[in-house]
C-alpha positions in Angstrom: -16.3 -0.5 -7.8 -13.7 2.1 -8.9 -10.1 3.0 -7.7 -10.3 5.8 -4.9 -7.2 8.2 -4.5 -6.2 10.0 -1.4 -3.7 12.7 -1.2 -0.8 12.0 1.1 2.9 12.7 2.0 5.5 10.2 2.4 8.8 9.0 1.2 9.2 5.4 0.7 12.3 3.6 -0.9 13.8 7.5 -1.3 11.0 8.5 -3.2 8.8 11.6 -2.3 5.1 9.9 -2.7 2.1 12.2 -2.6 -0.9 10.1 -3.5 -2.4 6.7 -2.9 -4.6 4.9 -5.0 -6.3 2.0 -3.3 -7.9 -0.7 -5.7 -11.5 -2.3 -3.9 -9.7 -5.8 -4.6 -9.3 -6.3 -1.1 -13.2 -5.7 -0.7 -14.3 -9.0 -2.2 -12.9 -10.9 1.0 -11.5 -8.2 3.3 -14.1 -5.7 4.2 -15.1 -6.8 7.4 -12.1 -6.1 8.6 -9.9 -3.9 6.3 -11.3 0.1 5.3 -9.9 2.3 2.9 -9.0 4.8 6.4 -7.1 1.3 7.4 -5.1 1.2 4.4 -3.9 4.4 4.7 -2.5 4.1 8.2 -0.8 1.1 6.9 0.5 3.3 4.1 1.7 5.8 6.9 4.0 3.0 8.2 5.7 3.2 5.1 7.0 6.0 5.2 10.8 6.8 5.7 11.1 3.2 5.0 13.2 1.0 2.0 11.8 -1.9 0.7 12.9 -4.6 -1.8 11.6 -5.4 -5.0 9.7 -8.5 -5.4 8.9 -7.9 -8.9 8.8 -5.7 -12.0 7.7 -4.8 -15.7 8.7 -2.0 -17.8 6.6 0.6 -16.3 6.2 -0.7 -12.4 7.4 -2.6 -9.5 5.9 -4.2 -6.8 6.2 -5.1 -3.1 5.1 -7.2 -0.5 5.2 -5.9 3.1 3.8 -8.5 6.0 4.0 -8.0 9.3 3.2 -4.7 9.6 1.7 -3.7 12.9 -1.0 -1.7 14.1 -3.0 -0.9 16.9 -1.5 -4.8 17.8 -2.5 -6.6 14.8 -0.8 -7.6 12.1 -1.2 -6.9 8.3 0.0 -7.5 5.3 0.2 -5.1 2.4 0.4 -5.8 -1.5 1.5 -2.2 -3.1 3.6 -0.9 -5.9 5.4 2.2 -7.7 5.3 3.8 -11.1 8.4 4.6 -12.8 8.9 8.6 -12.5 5.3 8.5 -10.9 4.3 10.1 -7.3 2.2 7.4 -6.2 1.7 4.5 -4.5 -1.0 2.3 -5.6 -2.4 -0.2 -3.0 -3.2 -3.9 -5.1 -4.8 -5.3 -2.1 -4.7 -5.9 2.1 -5.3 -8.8 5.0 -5.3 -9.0 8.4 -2.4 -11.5 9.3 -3.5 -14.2 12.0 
């Protein structure tokens, strides 16, 4: 399984984001229950929004967002920047219980 890319337009933590790209991590335990069309709704919530850090390396950082809602369910969302880069890249995504 490869990385799929979508195109997009958001701004998230003042940054003007136009592209996802979802890694099929979350398909080894997830799929019944989390798509790629999902992900990107989740994604959507993002937008407008700032969120903290919860780590970083020279070239990226990452986040942890739980409790987002949709469609009343709950979700959790492992994503992260690239420095000077457009996109958001999706490391994985669960259903919360």
């Amino acid at each position: 399984m490869k990385r799929r890319e979508y195109s997009i337009n958001i701004q998230v933590n003042s940054r003007k984001v136009t592209k996802v790209i979802i890694d099929p991590h979350y398909q080894d335990k997830h799929s019944d229950v989390i798509t790629d069309k999902l992900i990107l709704e989740l994604v959507d919530l993002l937008h407008k929004g700032t969120f903290p850090v919860q780590d970083s390396d020279l070239d990226f950082e990452y986040f942890v967002t739980d409790g987002l809602m949709l469609r009343n369910k709950k979700y959790k969302l492992v994503w992260l920047l690239e420095k000077n880069k457009l996109y958001i890249g999706i490391v994985n995504a669960y259903r919360r219980r």
